[in-house]
N, C-alpha and C positions, 0 to 999 in steps of 0.2 A: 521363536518369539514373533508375534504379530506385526506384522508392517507399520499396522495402525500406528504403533508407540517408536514409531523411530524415524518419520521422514516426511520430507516435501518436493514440491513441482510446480512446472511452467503448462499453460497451457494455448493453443493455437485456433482459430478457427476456420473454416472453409471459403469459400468463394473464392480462393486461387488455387482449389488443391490441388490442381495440377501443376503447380511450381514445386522444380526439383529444388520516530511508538514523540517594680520594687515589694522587693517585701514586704508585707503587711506587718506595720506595727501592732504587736500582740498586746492591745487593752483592755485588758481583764474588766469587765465590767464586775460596778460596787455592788451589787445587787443578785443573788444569784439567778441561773439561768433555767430554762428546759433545757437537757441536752439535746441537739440538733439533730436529728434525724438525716441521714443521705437519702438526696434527690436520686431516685432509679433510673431517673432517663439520664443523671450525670455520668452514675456509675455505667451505664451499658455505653454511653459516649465515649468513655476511656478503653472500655473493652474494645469497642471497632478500631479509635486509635493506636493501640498495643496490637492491636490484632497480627502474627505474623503468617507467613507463607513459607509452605516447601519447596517451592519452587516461584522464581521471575520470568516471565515470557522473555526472552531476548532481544527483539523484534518490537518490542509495545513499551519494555519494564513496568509491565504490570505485573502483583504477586497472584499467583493460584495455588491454590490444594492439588490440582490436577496436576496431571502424572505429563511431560509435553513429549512432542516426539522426540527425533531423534535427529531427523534432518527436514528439510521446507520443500515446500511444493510452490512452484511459480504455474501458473494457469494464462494464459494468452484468452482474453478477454475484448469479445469483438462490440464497440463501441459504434457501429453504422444505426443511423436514425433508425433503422427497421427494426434493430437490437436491441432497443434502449425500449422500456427500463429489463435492466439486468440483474441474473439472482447472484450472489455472494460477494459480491462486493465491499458489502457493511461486513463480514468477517473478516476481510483479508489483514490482514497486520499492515503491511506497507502496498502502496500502490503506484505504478509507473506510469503515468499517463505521456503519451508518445504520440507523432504523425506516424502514420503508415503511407498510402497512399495519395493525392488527393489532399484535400480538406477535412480527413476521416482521422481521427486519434483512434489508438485499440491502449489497450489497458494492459500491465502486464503484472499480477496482480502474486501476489507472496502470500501463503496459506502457511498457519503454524499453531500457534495460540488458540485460534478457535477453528469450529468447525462447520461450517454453511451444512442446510439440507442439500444444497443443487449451485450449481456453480453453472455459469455460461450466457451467451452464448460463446463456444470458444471458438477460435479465429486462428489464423497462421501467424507464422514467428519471422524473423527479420532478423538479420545477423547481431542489432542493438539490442535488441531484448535478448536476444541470447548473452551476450558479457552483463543485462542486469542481474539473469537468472544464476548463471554462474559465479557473481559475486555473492550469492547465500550456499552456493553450493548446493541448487535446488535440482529438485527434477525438474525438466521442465512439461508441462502438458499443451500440446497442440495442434491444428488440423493442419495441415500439410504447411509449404512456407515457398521463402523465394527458392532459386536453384542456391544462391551463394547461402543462405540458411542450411541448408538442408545438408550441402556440403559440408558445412562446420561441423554439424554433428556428428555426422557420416565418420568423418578423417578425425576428429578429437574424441570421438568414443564417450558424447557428452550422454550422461541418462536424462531420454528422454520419451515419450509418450506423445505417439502421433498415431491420432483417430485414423489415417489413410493408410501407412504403409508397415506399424506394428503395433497397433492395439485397439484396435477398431469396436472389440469386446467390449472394453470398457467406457464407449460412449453411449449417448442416443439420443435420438432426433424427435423434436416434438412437434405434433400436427397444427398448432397455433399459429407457426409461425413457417416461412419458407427457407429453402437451403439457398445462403448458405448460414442464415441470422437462426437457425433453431439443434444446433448442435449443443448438448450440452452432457454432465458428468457430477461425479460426486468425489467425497475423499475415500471413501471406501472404496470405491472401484480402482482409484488413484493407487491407496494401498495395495489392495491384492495387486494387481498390474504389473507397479513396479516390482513387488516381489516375486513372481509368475517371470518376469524380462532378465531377473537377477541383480537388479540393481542395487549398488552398495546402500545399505541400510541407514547407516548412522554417516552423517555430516557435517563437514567443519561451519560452526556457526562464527559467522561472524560480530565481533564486537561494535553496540550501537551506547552512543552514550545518550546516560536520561538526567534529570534533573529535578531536584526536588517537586513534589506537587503544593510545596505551601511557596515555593518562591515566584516573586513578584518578576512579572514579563516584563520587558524591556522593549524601548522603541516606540515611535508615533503611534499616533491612534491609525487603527484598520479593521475598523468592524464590519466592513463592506469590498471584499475583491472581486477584479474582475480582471480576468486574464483569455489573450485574444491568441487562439495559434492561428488563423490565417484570418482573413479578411468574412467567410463566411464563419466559423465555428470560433467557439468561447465559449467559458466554466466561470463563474462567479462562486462566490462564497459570502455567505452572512451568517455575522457573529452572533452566539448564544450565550450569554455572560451566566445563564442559569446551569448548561451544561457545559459550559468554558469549552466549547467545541464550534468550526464553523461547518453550516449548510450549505450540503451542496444544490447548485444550480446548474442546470446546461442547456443553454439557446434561454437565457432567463427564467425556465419552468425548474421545480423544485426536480430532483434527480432519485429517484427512489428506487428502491430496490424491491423489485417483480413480487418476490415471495413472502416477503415480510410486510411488505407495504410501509413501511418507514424511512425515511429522506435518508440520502448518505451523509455521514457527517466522517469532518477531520479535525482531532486534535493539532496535528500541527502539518501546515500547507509549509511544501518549500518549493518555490520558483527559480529553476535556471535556465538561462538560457547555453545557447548550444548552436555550434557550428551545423545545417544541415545542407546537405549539398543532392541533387536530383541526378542519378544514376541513368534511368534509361529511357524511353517509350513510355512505361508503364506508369513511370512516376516514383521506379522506386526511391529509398533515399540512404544517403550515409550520414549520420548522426554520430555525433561527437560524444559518448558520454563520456568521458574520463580528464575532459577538462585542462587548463581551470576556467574559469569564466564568473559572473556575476552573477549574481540572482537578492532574491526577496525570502525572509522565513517568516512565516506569518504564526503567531502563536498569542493566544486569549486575549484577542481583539487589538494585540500590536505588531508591529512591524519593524524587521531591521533589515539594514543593507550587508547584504554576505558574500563572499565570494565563495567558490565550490568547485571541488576538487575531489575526482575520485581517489580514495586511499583505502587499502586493506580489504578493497573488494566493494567498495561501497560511496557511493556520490553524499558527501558530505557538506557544511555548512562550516565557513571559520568567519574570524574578525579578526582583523590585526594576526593574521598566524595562528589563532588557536581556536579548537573544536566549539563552537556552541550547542549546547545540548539539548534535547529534546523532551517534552515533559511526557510523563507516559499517556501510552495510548496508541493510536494508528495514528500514520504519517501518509501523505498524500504526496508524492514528487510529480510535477508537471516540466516535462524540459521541454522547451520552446525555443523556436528561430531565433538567434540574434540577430538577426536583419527586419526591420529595424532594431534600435536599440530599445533594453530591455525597458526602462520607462515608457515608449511609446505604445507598447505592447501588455504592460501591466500597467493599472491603477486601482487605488484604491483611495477611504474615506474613514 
């Protein structure tokens, strides 16, 4: 059976590689009538409405005809100003936006539902992207990482796909740009790779809840965010009430994606914040993802207050104790310092 149709992955990039979703009353008119002819554009209106699917993306709960894999690919996705703008982004199903170093996020990005031409630049992993990867039970893809990284995978016998020390085949490096912002990859490589390394095929998906697409959002107006992870770097978002989706922004310039040349957009942004604490020299860090802590869900230009709590493998969103749900589409997570607290550091309009 083809790899293609059964899985996914993490991916990593360079520049440390050497770190080991009433009735109408019926009144007869007195008079006889023409009989009424149907409007075609009514009837095809009910056909797209009725219209069903073989399958739900998991990840998005969008429907497709298409056939989905089998298990997800997380890609470590390098976010340094030299990087940016970056190709596959606008496919990924859900996205982890993280510190690494520094004043520097990298992306840690989940492939499923669809499928990018070119993915990258990819970048190194971090022990916290590793527990996000692992809560899809992804592979993950990436260029080398820290020592305690590299460790994890090593000693847990996690699948994964690192361009430096077992799969190097399946990257490459493009002249545009320098090393370590021009490594990058595909799903096809991704595919054969993992099945060439032996990795298990089919994957426990985790469950993501969605929410009707006709029901009314809830919460203030927020048709404008702007979200600060340190003092130099920040991502904003403005609302498209034509596409019920918001744009992204980063350093205030639109955020678009290299190959397509089209803005990134998010159906629904969620904000938490998170314990991080500075590990060594380097800058590395220990990030808290499993919670619970605070945060913001932003969804068709409104805004509620949530608390969030990793469960069942996955950083989620409640009120009052229960799950609020996501409308379909890609989801965008951004977990941020709680130091300060998370109002000072998020606002919106």
């Amino acid at each position: 059976m083809l790899f293609l149709l059964v899985f996914a992955v993490t991916a990593c990039g360079t520049g440390d590689e050497q770190e080991t979703v009433q009735p109408v009353e019926n009144n007869e008119p007195s008079d006889p009538q023409p009989d009424e002819q149907p409007d075609p554009k009514e009837d095809e209106t009910d056909k797209e409405e009725e219209e069903t699917f073989k399958y739900t993306a998991p990840f998005t709960g969008v429907g497709t005809n298409d056939e989905l894999p089998k298990r997800a690919v997380m890609v470590m996705i390098n976010n340094h100003a030299k990087a940016r703008p970056q190709s596959g982004l606008d496919k990924a199903d859900v996205v982890y936006e993280v510190l690494a170093e520094g004043s520097i996020t990298r992306m840690a990005a989940i492939y499923h539902s669809q499928k990018p031409k070119v993915i990258g630049p990819v970048r190194s992993v971090r022990p916290y992207y590793i527990d996000l990867g692992l809560g899809f039970d992804a592979v993950i893809v990436h260029a080398g990482g820290s020592p305690a990284a590299l460790q994890i995978l090593r000693d847990q016998g996690i699948a994964h796909m690192d361009e430096i020390y077992n799969a190097g085949a399946y990257f490459w490096r493009e002249s545009f740009r320098k090393a370590p912002h021009n490594l990058y990859t595909d799903l096809e490589r991704i595919y054969r790779g993992a099945e060439r390394l032996g990795f298990r095929q089919s994957g426990n998906m985790p469950h993501m809840l969605f929410v009707s697409e006709d029901r009314e959002p809830e919460g203030d107006t927020a048709e404008k965010i702007d979200i600060s992870y340190t003092s130099t770097y920040g991502v904003s978002y403005e609302y498209d009430p034509d596409s019920k989706q918001y744009k992204r922004l980063t350093q205030g310039e639109p955020h678009n994606d290299l190959t397509t040349g089209e803005q990134l957009t998010a159906t629904n942004v969620l904000v938490v914040s998170a314990s991080h604490r500075i590990l060594d020299n380097e800058g590395r860090r220990a990030i808290d993802v499993y919670g619970p802590g605070n945060g913001y869900l932003f969804q068709r230009g409104k805004v509620q207050k949530v608390t969030w709590e990793r469960k069942n493998g996955l950083i989620r969103a409640y009120i009052d104790g229960e799950e609020v749900g996501l409308y379909p589409g890609n989801t965008w997570v951004h977990i941020i310092p709680n130091v300060p607290a998370l109002e000072n550091k998020v606002t919106y309009q």
